[in-house]
C-alpha positions as CSV (number, residue, x, y, z in Angstrom):
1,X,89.0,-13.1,162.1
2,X,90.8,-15.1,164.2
3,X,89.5,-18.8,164.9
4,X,88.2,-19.4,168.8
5,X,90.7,-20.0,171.3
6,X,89.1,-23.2,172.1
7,X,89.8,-24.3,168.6
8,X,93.1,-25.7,169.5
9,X,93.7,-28.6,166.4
10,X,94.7,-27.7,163.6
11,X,91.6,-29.9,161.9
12,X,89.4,-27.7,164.3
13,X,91.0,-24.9,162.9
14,X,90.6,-26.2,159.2
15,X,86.9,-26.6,159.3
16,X,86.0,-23.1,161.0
17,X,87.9,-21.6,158.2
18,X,85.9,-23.1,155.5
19,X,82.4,-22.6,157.6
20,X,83.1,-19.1,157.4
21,X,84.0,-19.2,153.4
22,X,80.7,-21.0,153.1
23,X,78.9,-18.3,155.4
24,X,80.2,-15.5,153.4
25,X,79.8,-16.6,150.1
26,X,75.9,-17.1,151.3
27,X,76.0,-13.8,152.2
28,X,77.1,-12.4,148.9
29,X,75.0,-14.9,147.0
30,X,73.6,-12.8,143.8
31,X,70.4,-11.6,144.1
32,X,67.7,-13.6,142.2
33,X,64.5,-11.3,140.9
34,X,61.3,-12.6,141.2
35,X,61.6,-13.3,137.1
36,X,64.8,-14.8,137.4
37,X,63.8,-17.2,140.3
38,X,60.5,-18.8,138.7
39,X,62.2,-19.0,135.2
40,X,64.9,-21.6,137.7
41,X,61.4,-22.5,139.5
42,X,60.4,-24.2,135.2
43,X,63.7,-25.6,134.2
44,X,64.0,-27.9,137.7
45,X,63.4,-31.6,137.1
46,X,59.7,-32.1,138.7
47,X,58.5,-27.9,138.8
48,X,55.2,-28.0,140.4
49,X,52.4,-26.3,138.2
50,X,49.9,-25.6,140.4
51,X,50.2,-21.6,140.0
52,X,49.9,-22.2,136.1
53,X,47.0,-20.4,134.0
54,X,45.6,-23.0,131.4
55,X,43.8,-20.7,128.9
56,X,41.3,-24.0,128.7
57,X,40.1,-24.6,132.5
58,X,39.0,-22.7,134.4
59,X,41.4,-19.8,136.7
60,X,40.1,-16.9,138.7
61,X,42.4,-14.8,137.3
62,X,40.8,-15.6,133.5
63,X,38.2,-13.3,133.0
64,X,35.7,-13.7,129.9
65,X,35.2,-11.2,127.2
66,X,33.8,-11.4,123.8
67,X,35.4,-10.7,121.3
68,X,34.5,-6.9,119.5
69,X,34.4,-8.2,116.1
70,X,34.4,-11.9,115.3
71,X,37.4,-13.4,113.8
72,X,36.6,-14.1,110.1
73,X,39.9,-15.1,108.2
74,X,39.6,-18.1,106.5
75,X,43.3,-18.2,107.7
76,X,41.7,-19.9,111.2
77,X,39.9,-22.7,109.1
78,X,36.2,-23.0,107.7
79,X,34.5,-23.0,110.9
80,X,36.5,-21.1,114.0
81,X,36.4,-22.5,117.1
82,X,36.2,-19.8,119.2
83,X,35.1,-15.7,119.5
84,X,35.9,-15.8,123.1
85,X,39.1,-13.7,124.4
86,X,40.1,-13.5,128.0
87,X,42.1,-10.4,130.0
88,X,44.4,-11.4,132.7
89,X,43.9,-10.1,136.2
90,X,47.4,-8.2,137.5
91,X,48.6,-7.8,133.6
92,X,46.8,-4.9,131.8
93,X,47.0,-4.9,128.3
94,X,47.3,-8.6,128.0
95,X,44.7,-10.5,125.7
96,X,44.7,-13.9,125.0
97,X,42.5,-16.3,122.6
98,X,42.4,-19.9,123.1
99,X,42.9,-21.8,120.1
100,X,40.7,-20.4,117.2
101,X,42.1,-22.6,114.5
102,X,40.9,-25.6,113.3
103,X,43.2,-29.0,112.8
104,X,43.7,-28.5,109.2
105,X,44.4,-24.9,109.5
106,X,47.1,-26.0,112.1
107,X,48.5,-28.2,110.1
108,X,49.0,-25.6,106.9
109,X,49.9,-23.1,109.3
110,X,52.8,-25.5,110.7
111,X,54.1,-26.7,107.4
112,X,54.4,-23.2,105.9
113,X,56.6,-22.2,109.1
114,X,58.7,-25.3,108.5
115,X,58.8,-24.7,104.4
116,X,58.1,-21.8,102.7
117,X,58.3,-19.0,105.5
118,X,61.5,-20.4,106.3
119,X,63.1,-19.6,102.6
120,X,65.2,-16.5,101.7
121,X,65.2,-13.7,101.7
122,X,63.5,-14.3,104.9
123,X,67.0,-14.7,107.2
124,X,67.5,-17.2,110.0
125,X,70.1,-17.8,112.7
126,X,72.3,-19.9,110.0
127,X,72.6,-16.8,107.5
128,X,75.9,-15.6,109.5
129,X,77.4,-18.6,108.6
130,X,75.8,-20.0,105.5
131,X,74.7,-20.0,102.3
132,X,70.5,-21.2,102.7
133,X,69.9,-22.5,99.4
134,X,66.6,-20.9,97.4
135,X,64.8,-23.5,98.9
136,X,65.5,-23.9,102.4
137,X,66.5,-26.2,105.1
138,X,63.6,-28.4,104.5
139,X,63.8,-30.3,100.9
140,X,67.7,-31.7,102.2
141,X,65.8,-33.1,105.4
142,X,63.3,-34.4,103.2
143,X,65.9,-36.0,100.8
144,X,68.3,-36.8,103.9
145,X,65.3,-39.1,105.1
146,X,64.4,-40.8,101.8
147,X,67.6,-42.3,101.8
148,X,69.0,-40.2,98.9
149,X,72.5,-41.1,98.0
150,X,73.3,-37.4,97.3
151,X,72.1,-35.0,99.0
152,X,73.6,-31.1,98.7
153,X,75.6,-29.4,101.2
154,X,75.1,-26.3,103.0
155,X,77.8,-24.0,101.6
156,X,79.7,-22.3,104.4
157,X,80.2,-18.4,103.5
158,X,83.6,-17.2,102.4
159,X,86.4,-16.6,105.1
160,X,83.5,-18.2,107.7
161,X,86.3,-20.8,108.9
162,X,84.0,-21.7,112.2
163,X,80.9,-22.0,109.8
164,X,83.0,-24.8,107.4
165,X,83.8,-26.6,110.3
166,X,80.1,-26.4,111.4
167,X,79.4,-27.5,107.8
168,X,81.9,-30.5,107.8
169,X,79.7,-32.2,111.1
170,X,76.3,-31.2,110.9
171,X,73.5,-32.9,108.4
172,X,70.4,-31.3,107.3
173,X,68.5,-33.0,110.4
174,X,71.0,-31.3,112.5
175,X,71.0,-28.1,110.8
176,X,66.9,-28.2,111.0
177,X,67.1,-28.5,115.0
178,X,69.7,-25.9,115.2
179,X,67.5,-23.5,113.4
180,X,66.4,-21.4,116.0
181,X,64.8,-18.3,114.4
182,X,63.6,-16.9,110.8
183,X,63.0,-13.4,110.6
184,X,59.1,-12.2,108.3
185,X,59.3,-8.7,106.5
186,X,61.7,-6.4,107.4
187,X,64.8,-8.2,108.8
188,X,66.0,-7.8,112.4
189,X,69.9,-7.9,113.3
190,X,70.0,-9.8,116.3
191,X,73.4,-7.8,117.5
192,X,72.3,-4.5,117.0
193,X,69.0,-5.3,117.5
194,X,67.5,-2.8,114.8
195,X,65.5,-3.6,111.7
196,X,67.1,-3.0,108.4
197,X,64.8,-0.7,106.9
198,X,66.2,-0.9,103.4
199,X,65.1,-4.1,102.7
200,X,61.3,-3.8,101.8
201,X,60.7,-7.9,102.2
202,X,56.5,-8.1,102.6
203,X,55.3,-10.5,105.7
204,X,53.7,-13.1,103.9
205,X,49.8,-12.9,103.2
206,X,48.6,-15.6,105.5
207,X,50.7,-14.5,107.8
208,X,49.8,-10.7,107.8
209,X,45.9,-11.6,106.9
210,X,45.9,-13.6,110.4
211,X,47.5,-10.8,112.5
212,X,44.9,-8.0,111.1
213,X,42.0,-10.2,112.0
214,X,42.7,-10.4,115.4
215,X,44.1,-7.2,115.7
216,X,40.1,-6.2,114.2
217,X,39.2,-8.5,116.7
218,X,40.1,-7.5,120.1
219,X,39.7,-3.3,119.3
220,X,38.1,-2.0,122.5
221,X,38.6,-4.8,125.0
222,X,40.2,-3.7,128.4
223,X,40.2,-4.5,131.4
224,X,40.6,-2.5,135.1
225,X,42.7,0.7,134.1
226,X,43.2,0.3,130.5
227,X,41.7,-0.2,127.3
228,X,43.2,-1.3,123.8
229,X,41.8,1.8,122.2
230,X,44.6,0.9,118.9
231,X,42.6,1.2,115.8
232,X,42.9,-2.0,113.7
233,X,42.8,0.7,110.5
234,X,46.1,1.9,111.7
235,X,47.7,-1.6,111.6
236,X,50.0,-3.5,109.2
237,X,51.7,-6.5,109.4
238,X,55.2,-5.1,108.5
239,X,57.5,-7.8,110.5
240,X,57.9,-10.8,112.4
241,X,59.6,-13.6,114.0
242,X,59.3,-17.0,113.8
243,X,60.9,-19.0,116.9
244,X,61.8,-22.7,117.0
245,X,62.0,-24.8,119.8
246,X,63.3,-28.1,120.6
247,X,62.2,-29.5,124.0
248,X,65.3,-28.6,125.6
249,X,65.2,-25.2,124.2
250,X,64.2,-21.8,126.7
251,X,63.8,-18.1,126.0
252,X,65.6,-16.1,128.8
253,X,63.6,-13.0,130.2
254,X,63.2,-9.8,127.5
255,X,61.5,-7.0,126.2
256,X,60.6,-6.3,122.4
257,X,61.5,-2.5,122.1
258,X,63.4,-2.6,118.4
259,X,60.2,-1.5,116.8
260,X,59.8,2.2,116.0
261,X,55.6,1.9,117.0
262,X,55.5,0.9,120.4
263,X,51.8,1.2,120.1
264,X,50.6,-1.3,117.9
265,X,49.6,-5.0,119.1
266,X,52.0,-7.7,119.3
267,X,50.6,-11.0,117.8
268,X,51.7,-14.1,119.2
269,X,50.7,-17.6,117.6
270,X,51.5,-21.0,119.4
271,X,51.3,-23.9,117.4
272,X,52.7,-28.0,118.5
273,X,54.1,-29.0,122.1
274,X,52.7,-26.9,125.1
275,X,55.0,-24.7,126.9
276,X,55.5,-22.3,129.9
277,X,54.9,-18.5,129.4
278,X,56.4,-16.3,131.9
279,X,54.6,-12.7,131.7
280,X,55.7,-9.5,133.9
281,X,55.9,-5.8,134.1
282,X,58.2,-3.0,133.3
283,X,61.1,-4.3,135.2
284,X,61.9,-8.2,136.5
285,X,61.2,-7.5,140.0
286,X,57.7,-7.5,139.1
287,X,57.0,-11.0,140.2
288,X,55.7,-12.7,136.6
289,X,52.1,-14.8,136.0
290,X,53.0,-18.2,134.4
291,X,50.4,-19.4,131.4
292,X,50.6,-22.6,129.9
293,X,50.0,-22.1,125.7
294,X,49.0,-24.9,124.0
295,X,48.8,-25.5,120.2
296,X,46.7,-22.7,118.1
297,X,46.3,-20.2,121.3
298,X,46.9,-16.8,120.8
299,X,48.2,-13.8,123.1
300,X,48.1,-10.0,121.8
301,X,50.3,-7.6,124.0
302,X,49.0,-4.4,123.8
303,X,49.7,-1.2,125.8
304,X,51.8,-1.4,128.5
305,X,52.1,-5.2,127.8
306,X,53.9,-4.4,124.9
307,X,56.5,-3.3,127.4
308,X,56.6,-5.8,130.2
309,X,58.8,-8.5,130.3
310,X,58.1,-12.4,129.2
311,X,60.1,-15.6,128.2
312,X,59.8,-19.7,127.6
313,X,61.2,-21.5,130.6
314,X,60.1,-24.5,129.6
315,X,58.6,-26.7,126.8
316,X,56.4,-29.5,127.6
317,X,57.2,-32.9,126.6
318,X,54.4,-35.4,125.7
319,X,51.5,-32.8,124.6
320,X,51.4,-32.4,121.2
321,X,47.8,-32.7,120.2
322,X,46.6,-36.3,118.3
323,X,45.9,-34.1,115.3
324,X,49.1,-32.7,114.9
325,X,51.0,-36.2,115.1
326,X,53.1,-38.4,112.8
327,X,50.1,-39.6,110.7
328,X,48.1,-36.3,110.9
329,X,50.0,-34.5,107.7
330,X,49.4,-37.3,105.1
331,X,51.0,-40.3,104.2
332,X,53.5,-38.9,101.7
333,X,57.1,-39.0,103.2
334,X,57.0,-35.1,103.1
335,X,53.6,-35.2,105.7
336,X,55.3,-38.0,107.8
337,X,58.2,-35.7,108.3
338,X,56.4,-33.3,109.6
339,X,54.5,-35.0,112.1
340,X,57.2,-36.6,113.3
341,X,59.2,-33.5,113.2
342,X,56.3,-31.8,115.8
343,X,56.7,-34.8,118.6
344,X,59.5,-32.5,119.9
345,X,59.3,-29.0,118.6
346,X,57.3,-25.6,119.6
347,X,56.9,-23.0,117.3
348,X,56.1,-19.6,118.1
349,X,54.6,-16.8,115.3
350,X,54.7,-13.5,116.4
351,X,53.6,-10.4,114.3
352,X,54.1,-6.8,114.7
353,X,53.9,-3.2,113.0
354,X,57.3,-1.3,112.7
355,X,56.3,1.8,111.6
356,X,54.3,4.4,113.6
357,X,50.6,5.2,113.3
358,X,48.4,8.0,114.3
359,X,46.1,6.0,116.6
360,X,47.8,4.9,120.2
361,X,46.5,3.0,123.0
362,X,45.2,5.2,125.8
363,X,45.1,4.2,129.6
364,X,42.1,6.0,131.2
């Protein structure tokens, strides 16, 4: 197109040019999906929260239920502080419990994420790379800390050349915050995104004891159009993921279809900072519901839940609970750590069965 007539200088000229560039890129601008445009809505500077669903005030779109069997593990701590779950309205098959755990289960909950979870075989994001020791990330932070005038290396693995550099710059502290995942039972490959069925590693008791209970728990609770009819019986802890997060650190929109029982519950655990929790449907142009999940709340997706889309846009800075902080673990160097370690992380347990069962989850 040729600029106006009137346009006579060649500055005239000039800027109609680039008005239309601008006008046309606008018009091609990429199409954001409802997901994709309240994930940017979390990570700006000052988001507003005001839509946000606190599982611990009061929201119209919370609606009560009790539990159908109490929750019983001593896992949650000697007194459980609460048999109340709430459904979602506009997100069948989503049930959540606020915070059943008491501070000291937290705490042991937290530390065995950190410590013994994290310890081979069990696999994290650093395996590709290098060689965890037997004991994990966690005693070289420990000894890193203490001042210890030598403390051992990381081995890179052989013919890893990008891993040795790695290896030459990062210390245990910044091998700990790079840590980003650890795999429970049977290990997933992140790039082909299958579990590796030949390696019979058992989810840890606590871990598995925990996800059965509340599985138990919420049998039978539904909502409009749908009831988790899955029979705890039928239920095994067989795998899971732990997720770390650093207050910087997001989870981009996806769906966790690698298992071969798309059936079963999903058990989600939250423990330390607070963070955003974007839930959708089948496909991201199902505009999502935002929850905030504090420390000890738990979410179970069943049915179609188990298929809808969620992420982390954000973690929230400044809300780690008093109980969980720098002088909440003990006063051993080791406790310390830890508290201090939870001023800026998130973690996220999540639990599932791999294997089908005979018992699936029927939608009336």
């Amino acid at each position: 197109m040729e600029p106006p007539a009137h346009l006579t200088s060649r500055r005239q000229r000039k800027i109609w040019e680039q008005q239309q560039k601008d006008n046309a890129a606008k018009r091609h601008k990429p199409h954001h999906d409802p997901f994709r445009t309240l994930e940017r809505h979390f990570k700006a500077p000052h988001p507003s929260m005001e839509d946000v669903i606190d599982l611990h005030a009061p929201h119209d779109k919370l609606i009560a239920v009790p539990l159908a069997h109490p929750l019983t593990s001593d896992v949650f701590g000697p007194q459980i502080t609460s048999q109340t779950a709430y459904i979602v309205k506009d997100i069948p098959g989503l049930i959540v419990i606020p915070n059943p755990f008491s501070p000291e289960a937290q705490r042991a909950m937290i530390a065995q994420c950190l410590t013994d979870f994290a310890r081979p075989p069990n696999t994290s994001n650093h395996d590709a790379f290098f060689k965890i020791p037997e004991t994990g990330l966690w005693p070289l932070y420990v000894a890193e800390q203490s001042g210890a005038k030598s403390i051992p290396t990381v081995p890179p693995k052989e013919k890893s050349q990008g891993a040795f550099l790695a290896n030459s710059l990062l210390s245990p502290t910044d091998m700990l915050r790079k840590q980003r995942w650890v795999t429970l039972g049977y290990q997933y490959h992140w790039g082909t995104k299958e579990y590796d069925l030949e390696r019979d590693i058992k989810v840890p008791s606590t871990v598995g004891e925990m996800a059965v209970d509340v599985v138990t728990a919420i049998q039978g609770i539904g909502g409009e159009g749908w009831t988790n009819s899955y029979q705890a019986n039928d239920f095994a802890a067989e795998a899971g993921v732990i997720n770390y997060y650093q207050i910087k650190d997001t989870l981009m929109a996806h769906v966790d279809k690698s298992e071969l029982n798309m059936e079963a519950p999903l058990v989600s655990a939250s423990f330390g900072l607070s963070c955003i929790y974007l839930l959708g449907g089948p496909t991201k142009e199902t505009p999502p519901v935002a929850l905030r999940l504090s420390s000890g709340d738990i979410i179970v997706m069943t049915g179609a839940c188990r298929k809808a889309y969620h992420g982390v846009p954000r973690i929230l800075e400044g809300t780690l609970p008093d109980y969980l902080g720098s002088d909440a673990f003990g006063d051993q160097l080791d406790g310390e750590l830890l508290g201090k370690w939870m001023n800026s992380t998130r973690i996220n347990l999540n639990i599932r069965k791999v294997f089908p069962s005979s018992t699936s989850l029927e939608t009336p």
